[in-house]
mmJSON file of the N, C-alpha and C atoms, coordinates in Angstrom:
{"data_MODEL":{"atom_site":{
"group_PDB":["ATOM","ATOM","ATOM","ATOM","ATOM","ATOM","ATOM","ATOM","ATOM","ATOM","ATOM","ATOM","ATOM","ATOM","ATOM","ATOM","ATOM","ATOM","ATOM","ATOM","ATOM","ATOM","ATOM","ATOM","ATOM","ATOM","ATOM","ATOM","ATOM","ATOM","ATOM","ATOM","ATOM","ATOM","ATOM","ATOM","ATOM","ATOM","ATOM","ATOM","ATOM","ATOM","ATOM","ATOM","ATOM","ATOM","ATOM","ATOM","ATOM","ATOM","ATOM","ATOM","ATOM","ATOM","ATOM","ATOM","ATOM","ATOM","ATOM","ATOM","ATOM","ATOM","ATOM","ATOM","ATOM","ATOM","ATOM","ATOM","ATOM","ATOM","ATOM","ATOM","ATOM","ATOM","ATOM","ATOM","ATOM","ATOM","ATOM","ATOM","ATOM","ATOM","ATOM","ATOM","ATOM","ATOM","ATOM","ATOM","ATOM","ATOM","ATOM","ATOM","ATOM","ATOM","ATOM","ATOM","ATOM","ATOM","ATOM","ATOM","ATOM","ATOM","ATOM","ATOM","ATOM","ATOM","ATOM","ATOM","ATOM","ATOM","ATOM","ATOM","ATOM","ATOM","ATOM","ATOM","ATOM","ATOM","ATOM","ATOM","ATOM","ATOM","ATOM","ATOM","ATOM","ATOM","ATOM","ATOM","ATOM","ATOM","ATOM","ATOM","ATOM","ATOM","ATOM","ATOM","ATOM","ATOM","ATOM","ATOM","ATOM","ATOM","ATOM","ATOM","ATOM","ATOM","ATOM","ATOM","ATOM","ATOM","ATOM","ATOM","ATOM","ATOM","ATOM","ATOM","ATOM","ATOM","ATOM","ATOM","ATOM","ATOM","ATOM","ATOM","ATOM","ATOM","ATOM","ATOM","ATOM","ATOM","ATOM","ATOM","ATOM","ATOM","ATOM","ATOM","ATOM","ATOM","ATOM","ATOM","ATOM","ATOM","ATOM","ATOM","ATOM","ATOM","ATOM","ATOM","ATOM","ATOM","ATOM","ATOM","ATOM","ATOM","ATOM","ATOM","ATOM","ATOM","ATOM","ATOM","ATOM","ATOM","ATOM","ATOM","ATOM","ATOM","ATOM","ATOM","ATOM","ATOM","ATOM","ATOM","ATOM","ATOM","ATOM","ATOM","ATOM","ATOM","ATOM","ATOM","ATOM","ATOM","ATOM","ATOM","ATOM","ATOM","ATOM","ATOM","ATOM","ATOM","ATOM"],
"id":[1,2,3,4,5,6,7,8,9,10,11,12,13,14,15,16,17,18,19,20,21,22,23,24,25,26,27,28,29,30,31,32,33,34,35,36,37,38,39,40,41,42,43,44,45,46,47,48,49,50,51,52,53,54,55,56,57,58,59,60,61,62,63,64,65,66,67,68,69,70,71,72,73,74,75,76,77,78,79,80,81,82,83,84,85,86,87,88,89,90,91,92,93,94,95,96,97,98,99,100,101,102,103,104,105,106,107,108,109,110,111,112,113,114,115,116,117,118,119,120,121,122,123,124,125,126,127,128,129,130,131,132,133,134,135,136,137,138,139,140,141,142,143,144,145,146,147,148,149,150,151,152,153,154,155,156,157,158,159,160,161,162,163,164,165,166,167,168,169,170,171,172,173,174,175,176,177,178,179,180,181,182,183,184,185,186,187,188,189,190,191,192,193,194,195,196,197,198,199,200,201,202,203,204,205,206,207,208,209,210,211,212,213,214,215,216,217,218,219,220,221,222,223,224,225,226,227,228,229,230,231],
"type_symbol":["N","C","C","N","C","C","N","C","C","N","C","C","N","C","C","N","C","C","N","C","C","N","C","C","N","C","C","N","C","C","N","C","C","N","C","C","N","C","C","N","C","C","N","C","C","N","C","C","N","C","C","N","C","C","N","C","C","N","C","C","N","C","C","N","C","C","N","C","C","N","C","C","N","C","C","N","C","C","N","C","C","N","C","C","N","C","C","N","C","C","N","C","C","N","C","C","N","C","C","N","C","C","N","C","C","N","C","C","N","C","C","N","C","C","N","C","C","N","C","C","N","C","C","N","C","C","N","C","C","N","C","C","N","C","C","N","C","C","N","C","C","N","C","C","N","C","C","N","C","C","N","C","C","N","C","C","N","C","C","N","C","C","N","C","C","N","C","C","N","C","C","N","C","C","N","C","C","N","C","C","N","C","C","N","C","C","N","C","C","N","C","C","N","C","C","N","C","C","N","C","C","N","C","C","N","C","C","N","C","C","N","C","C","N","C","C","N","C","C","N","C","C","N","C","C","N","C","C","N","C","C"],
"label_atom_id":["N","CA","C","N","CA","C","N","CA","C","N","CA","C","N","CA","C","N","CA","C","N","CA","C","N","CA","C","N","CA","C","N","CA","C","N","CA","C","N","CA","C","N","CA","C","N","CA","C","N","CA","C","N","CA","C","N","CA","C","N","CA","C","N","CA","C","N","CA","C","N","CA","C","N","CA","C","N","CA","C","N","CA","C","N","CA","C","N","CA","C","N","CA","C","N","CA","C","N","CA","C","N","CA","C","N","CA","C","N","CA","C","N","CA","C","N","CA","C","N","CA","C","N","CA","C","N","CA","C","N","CA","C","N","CA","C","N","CA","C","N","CA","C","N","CA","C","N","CA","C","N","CA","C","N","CA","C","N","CA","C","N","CA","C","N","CA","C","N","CA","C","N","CA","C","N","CA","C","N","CA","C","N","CA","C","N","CA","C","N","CA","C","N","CA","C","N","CA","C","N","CA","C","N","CA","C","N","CA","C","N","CA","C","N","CA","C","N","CA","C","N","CA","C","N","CA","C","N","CA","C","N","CA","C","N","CA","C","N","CA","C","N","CA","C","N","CA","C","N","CA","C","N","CA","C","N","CA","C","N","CA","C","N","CA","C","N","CA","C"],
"label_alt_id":[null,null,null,null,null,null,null,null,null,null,null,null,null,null,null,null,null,null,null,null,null,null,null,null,null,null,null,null,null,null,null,null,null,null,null,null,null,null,null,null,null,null,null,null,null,null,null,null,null,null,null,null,null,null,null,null,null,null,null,null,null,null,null,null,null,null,null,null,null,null,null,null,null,null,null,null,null,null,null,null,null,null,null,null,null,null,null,null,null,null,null,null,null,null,null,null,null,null,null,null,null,null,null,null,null,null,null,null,null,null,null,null,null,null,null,null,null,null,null,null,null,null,null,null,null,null,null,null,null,null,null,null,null,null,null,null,null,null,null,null,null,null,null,null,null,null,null,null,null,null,null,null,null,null,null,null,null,null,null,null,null,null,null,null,null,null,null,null,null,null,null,null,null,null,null,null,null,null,null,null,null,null,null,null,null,null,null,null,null,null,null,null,null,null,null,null,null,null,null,null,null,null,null,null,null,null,null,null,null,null,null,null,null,null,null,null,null,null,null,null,null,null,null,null,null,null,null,null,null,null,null],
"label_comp_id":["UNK","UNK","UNK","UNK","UNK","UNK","UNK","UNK","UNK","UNK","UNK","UNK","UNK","UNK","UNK","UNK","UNK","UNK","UNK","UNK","UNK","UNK","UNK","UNK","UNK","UNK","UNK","UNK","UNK","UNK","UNK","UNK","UNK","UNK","UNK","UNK","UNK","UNK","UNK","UNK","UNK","UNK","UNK","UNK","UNK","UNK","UNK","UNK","UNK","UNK","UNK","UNK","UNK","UNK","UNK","UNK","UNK","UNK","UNK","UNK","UNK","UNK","UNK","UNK","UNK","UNK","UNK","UNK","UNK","UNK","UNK","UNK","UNK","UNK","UNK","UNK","UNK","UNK","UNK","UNK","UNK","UNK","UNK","UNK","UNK","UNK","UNK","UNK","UNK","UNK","UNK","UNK","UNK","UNK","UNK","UNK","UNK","UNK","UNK","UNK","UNK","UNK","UNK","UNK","UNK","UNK","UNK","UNK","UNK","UNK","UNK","UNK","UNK","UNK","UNK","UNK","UNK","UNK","UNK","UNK","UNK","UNK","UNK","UNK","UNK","UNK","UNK","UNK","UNK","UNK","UNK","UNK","UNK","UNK","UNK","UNK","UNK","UNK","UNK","UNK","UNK","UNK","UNK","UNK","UNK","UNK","UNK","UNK","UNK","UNK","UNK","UNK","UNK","UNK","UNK","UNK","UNK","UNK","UNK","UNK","UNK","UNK","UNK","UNK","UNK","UNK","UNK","UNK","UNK","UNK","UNK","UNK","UNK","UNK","UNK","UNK","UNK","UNK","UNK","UNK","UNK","UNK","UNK","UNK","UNK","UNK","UNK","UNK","UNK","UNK","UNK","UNK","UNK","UNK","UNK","UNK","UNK","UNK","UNK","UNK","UNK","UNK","UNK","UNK","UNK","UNK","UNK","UNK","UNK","UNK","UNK","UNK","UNK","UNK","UNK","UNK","UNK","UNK","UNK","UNK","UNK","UNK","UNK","UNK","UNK","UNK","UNK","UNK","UNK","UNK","UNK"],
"label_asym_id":["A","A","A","A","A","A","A","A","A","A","A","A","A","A","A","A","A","A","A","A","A","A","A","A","A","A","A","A","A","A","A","A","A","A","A","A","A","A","A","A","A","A","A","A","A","A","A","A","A","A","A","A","A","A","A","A","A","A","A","A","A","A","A","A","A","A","A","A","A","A","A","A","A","A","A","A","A","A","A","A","A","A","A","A","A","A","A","A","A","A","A","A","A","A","A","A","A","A","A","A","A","A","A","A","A","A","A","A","A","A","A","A","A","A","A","A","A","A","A","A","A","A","A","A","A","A","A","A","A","A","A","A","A","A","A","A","A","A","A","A","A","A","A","A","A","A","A","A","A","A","A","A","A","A","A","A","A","A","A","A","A","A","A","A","A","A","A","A","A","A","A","A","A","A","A","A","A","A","A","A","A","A","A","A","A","A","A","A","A","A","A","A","A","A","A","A","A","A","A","A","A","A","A","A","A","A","A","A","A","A","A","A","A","A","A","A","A","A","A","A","A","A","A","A","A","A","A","A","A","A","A"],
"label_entity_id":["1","1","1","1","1","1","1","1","1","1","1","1","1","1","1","1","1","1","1","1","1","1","1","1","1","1","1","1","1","1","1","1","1","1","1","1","1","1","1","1","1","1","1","1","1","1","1","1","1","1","1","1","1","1","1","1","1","1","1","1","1","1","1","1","1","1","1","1","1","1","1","1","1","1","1","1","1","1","1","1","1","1","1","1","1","1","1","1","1","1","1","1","1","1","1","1","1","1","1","1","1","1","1","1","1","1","1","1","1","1","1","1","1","1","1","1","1","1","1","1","1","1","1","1","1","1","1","1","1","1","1","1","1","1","1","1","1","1","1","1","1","1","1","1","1","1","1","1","1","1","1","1","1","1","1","1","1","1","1","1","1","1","1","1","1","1","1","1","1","1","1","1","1","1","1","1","1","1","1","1","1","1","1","1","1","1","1","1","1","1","1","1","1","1","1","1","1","1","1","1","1","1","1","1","1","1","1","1","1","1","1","1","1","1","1","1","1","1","1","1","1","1","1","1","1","1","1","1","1","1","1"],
"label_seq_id":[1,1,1,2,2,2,3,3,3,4,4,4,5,5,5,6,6,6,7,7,7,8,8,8,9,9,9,10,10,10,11,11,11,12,12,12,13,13,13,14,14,14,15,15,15,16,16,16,17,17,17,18,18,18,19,19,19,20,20,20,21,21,21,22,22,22,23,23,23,24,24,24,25,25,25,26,26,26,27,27,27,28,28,28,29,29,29,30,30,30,31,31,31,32,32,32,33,33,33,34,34,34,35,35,35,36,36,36,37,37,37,38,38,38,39,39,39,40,40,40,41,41,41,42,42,42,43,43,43,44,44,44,45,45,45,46,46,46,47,47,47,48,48,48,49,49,49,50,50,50,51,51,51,52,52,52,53,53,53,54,54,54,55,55,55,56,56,56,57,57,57,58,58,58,59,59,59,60,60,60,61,61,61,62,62,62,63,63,63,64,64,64,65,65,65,66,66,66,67,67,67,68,68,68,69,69,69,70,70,70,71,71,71,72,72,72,73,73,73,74,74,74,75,75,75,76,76,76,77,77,77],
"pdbx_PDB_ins_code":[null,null,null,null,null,null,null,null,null,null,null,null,null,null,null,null,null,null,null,null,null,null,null,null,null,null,null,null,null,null,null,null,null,null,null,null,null,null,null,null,null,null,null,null,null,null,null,null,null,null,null,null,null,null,null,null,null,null,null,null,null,null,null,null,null,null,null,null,null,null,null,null,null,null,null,null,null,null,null,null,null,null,null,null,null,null,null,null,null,null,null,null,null,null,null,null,null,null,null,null,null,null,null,null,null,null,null,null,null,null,null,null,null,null,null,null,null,null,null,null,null,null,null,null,null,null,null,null,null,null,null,null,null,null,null,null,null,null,null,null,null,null,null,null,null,null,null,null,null,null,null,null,null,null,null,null,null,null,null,null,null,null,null,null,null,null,null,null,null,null,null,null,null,null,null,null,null,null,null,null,null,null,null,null,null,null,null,null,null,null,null,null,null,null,null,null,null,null,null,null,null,null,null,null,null,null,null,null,null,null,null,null,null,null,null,null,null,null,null,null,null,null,null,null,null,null,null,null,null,null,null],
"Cartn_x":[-7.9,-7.405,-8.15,-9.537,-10.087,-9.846,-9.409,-8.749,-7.607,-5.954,-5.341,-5.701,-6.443,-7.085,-7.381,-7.729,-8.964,-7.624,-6.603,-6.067,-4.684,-4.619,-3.912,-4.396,-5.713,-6.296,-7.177,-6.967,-7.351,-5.792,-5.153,-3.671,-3.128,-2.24,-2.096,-0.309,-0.199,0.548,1.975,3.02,4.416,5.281,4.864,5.649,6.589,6.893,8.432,9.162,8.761,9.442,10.242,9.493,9.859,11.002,10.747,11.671,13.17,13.209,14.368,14.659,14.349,14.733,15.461,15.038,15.281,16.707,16.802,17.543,19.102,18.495,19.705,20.124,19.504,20.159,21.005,21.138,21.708,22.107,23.856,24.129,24.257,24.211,24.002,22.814,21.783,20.812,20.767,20.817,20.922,20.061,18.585,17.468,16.679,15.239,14.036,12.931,12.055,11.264,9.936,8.977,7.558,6.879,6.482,5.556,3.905,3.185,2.038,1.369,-0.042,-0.543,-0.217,0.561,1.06,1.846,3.137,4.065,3.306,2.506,1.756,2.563,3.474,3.777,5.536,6.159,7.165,7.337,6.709,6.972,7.134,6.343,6.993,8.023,7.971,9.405,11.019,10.784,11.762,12.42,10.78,11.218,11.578,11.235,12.07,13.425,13.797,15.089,16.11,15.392,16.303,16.914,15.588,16.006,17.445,17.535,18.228,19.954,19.709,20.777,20.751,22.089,22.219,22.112,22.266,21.824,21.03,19.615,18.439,18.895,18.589,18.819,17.748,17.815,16.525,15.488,14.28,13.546,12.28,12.162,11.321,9.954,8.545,7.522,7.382,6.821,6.658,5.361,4.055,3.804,2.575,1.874,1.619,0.175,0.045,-1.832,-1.388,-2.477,-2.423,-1.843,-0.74,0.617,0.081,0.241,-0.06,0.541,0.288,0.591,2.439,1.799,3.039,4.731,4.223,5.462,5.658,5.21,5.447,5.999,5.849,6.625,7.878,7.805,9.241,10.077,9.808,10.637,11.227,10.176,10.837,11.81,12.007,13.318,13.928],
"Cartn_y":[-51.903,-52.904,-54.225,-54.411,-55.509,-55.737,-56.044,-56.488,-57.758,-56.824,-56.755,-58.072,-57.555,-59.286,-60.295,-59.963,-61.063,-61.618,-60.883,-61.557,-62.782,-62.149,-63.143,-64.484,-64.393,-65.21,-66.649,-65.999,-66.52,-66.836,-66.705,-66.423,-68.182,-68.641,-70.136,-69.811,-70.373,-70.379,-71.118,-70.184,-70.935,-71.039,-72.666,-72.871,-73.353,-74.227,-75.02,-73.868,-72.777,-71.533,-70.833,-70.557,-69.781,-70.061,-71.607,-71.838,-72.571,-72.735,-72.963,-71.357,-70.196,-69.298,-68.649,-68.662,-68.7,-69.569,-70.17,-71.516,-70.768,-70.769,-69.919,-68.847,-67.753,-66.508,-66.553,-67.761,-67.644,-69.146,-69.588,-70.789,-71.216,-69.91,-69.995,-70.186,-70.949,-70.817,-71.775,-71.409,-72.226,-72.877,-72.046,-72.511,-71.966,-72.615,-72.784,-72.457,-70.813,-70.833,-70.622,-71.482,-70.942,-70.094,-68.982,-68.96,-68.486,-69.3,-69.181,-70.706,-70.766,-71.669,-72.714,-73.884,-74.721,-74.678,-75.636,-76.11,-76.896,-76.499,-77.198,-77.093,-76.344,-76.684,-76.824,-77.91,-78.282,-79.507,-80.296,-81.437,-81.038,-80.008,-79.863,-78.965,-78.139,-77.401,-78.078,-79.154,-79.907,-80.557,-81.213,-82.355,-81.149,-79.948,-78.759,-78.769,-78.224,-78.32,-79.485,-80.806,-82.087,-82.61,-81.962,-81.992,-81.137,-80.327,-79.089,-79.417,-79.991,-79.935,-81.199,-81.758,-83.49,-83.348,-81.508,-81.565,-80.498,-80.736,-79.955,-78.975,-77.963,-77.238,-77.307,-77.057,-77.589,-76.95,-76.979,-76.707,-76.342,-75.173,-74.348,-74.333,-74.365,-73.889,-73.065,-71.661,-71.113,-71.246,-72.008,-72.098,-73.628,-74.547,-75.56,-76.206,-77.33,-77.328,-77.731,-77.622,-78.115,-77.94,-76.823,-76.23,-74.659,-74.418,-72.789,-71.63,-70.45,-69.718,-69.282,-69.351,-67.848,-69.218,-70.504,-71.431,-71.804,-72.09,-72.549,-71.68,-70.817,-69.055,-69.124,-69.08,-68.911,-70.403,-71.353,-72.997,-72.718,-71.529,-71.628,-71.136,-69.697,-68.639,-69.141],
"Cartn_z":[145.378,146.299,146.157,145.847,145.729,144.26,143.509,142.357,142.839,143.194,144.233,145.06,145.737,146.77,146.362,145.558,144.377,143.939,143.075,142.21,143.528,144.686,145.813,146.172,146.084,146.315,145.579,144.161,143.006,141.786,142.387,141.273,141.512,140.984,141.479,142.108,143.67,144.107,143.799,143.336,142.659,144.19,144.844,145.883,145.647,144.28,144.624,143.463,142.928,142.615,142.98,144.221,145.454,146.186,146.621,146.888,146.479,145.27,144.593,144.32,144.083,144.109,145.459,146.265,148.009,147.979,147.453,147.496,146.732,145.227,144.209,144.644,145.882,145.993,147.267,147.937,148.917,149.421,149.435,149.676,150.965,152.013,153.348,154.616,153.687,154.229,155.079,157.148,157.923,159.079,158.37,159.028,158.363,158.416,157.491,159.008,158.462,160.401,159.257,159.386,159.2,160.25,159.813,160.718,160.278,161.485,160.701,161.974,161.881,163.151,163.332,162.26,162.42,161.127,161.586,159.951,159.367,157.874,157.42,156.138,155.623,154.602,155.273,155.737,156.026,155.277,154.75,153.877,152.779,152.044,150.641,150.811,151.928,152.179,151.805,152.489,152.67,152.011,150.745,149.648,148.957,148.314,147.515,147.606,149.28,149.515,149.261,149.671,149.547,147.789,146.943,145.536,145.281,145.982,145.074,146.583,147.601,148.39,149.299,149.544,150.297,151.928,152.256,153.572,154.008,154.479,155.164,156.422,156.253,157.241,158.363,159.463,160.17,160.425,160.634,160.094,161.709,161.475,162.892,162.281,163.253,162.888,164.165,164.022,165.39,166.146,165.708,166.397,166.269,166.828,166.787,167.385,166.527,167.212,168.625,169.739,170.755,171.596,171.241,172.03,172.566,173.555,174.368,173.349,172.642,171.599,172.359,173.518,173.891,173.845,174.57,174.904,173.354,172.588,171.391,170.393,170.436,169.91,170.798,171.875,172.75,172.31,172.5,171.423,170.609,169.64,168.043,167.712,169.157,169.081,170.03],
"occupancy":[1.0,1.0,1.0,1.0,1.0,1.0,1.0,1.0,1.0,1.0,1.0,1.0,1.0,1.0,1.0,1.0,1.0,1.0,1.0,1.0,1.0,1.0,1.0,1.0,1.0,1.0,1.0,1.0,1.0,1.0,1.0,1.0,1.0,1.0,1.0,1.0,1.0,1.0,1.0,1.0,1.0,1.0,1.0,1.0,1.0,1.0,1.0,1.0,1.0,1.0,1.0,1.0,1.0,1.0,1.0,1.0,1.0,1.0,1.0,1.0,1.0,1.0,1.0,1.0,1.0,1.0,1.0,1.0,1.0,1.0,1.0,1.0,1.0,1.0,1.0,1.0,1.0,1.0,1.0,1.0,1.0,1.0,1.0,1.0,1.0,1.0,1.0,1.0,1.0,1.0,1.0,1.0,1.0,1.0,1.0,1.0,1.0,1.0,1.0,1.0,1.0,1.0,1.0,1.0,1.0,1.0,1.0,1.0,1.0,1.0,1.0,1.0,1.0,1.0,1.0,1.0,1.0,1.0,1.0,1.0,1.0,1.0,1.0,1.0,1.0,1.0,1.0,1.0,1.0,1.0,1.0,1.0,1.0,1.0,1.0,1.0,1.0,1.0,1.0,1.0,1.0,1.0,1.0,1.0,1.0,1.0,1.0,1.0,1.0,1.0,1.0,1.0,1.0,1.0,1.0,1.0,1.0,1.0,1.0,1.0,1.0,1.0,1.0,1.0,1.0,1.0,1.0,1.0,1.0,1.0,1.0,1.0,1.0,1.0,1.0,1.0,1.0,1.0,1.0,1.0,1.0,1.0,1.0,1.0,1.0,1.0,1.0,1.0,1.0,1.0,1.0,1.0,1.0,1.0,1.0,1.0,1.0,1.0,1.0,1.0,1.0,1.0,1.0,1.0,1.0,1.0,1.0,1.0,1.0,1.0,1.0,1.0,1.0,1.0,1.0,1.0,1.0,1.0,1.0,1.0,1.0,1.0,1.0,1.0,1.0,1.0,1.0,1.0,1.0,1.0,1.0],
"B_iso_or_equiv":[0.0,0.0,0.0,0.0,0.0,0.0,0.0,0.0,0.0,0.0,0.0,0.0,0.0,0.0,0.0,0.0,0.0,0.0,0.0,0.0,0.0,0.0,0.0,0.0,0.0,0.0,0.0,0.0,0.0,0.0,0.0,0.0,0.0,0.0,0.0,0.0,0.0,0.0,0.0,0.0,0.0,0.0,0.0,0.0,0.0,0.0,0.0,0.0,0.0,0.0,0.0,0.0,0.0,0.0,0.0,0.0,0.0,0.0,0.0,0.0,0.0,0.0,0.0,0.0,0.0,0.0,0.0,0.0,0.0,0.0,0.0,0.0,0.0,0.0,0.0,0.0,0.0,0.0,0.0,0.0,0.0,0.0,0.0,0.0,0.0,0.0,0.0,0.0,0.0,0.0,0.0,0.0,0.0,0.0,0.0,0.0,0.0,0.0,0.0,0.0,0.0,0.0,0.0,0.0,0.0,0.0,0.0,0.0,0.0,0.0,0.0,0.0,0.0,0.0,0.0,0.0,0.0,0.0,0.0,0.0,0.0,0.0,0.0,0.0,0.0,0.0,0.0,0.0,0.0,0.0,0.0,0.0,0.0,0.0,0.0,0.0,0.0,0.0,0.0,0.0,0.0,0.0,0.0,0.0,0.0,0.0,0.0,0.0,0.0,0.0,0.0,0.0,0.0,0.0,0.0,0.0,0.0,0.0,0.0,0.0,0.0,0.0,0.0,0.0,0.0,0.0,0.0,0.0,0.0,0.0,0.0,0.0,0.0,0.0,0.0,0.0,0.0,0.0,0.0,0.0,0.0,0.0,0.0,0.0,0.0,0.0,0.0,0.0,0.0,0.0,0.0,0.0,0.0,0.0,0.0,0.0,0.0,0.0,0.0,0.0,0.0,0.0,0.0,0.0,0.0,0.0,0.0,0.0,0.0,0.0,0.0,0.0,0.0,0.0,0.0,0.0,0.0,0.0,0.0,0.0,0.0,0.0,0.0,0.0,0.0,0.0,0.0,0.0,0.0,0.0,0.0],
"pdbx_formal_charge":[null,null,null,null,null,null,null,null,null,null,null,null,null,null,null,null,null,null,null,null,null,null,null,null,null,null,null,null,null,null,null,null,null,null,null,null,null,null,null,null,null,null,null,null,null,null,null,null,null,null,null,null,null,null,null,null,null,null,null,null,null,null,null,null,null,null,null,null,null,null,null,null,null,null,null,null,null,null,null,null,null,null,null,null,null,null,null,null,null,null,null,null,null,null,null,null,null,null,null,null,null,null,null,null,null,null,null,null,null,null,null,null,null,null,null,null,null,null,null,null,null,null,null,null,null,null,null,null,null,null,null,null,null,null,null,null,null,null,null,null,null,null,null,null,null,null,null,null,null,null,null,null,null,null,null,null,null,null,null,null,null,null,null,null,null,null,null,null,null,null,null,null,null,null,null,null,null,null,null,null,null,null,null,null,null,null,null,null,null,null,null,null,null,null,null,null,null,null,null,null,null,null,null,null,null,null,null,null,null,null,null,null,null,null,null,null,null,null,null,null,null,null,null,null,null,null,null,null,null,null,null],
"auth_seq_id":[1,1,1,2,2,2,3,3,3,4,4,4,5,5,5,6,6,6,7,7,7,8,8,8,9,9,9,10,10,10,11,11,11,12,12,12,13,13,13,14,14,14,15,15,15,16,16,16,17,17,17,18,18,18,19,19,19,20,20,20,21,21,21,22,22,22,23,23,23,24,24,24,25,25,25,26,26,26,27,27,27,28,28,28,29,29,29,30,30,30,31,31,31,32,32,32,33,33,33,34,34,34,35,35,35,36,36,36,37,37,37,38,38,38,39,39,39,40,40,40,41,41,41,42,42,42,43,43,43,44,44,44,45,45,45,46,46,46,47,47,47,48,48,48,49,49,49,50,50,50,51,51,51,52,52,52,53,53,53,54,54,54,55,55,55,56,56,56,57,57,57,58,58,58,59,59,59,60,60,60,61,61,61,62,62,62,63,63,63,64,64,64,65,65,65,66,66,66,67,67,67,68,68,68,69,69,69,70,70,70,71,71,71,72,72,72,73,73,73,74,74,74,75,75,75,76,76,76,77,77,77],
"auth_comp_id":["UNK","UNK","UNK","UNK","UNK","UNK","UNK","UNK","UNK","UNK","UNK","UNK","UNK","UNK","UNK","UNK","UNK","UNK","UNK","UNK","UNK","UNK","UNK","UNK","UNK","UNK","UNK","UNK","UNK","UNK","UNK","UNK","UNK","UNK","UNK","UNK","UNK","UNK","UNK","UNK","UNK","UNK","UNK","UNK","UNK","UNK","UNK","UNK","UNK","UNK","UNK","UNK","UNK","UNK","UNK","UNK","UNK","UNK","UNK","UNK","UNK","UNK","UNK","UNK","UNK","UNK","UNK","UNK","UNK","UNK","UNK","UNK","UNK","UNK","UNK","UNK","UNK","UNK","UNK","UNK","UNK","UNK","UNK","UNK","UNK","UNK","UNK","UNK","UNK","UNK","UNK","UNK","UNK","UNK","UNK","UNK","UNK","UNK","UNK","UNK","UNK","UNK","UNK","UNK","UNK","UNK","UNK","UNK","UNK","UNK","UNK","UNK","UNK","UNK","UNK","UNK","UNK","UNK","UNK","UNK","UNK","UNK","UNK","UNK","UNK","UNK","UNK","UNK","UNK","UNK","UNK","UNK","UNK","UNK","UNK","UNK","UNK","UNK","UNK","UNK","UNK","UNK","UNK","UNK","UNK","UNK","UNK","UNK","UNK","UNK","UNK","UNK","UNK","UNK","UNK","UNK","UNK","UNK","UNK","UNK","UNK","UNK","UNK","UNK","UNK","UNK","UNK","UNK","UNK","UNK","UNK","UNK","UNK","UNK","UNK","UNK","UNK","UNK","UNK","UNK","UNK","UNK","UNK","UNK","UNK","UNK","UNK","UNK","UNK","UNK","UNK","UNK","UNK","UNK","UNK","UNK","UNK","UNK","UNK","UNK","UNK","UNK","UNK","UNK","UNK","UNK","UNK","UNK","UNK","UNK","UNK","UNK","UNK","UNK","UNK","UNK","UNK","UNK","UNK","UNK","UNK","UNK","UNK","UNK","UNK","UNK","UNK","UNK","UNK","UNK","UNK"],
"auth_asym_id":["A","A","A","A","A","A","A","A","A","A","A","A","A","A","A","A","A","A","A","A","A","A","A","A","A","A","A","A","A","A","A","A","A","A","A","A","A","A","A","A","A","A","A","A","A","A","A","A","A","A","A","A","A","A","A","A","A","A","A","A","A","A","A","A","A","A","A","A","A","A","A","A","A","A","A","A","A","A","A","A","A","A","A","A","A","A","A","A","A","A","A","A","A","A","A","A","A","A","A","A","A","A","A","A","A","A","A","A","A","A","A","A","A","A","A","A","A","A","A","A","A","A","A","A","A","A","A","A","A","A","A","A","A","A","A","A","A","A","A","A","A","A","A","A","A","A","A","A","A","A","A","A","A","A","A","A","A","A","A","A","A","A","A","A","A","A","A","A","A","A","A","A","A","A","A","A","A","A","A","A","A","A","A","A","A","A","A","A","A","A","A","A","A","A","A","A","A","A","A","A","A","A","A","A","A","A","A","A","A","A","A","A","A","A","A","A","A","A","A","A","A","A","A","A","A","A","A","A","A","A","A"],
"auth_atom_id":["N","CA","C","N","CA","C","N","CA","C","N","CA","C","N","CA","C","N","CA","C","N","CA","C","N","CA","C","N","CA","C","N","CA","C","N","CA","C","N","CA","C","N","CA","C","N","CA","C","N","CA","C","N","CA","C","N","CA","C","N","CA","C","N","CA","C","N","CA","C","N","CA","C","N","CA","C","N","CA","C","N","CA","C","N","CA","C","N","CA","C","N","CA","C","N","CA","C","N","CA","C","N","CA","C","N","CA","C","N","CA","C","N","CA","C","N","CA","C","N","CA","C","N","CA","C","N","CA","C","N","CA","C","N","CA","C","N","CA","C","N","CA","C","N","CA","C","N","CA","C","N","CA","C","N","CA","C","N","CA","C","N","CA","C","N","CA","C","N","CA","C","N","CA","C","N","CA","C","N","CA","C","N","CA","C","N","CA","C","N","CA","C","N","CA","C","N","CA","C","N","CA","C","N","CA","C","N","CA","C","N","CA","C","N","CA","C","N","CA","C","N","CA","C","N","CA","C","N","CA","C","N","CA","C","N","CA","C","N","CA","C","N","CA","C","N","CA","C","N","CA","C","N","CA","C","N","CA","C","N","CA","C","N","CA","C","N","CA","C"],
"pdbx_PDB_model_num":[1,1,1,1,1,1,1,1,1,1,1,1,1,1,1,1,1,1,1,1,1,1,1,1,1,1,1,1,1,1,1,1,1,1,1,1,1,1,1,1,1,1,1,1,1,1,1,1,1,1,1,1,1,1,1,1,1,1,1,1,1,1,1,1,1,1,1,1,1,1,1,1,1,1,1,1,1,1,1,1,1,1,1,1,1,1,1,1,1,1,1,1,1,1,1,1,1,1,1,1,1,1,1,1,1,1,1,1,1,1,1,1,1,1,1,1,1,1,1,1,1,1,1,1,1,1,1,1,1,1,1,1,1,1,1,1,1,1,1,1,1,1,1,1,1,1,1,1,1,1,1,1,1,1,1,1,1,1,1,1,1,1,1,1,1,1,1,1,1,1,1,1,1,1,1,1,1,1,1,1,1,1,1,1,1,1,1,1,1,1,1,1,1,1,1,1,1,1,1,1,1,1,1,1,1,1,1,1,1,1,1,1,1,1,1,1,1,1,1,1,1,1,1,1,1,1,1,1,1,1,1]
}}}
């Protein structure tokens, strides 16, 4: 397992991969939800998507700095 970890953490992350793949398997995609402590990766989210399509689907983070965990989770759904 620590190999495994090592190699997650040390491997180089294919984000605009990912998501042009995300993108090619499905033309119905009608919302974009991060979740995770804040939308920190919603800008390159977006510029990915805007390359590959003329309209953004909109775009959720569930939860946010400075915002109470539980109200900012309940916003996102």
């Amino acid at each position: 397992q620590e190999v495994h970890w090592r190699g997650n953490l040390t491997s180089p992350v294919l984000f605009a991969e990912a998501v042009g793949n995300a993108l090619a398997s499905d033309d119905g995609i009608g919302l974009v939800v991060e979740v995770g402590p804040h939308p920190a990766l919603k800008d390159p989210t977006t510029n990915n998507i805007s390359d590959a399509r003329s309209v953004l689907p909109p775009y959720c983070g569930t939860l946010g700095r400075g915002e109470g965990d539980v109200g900012a989770f309940s916003n996102a759904l």
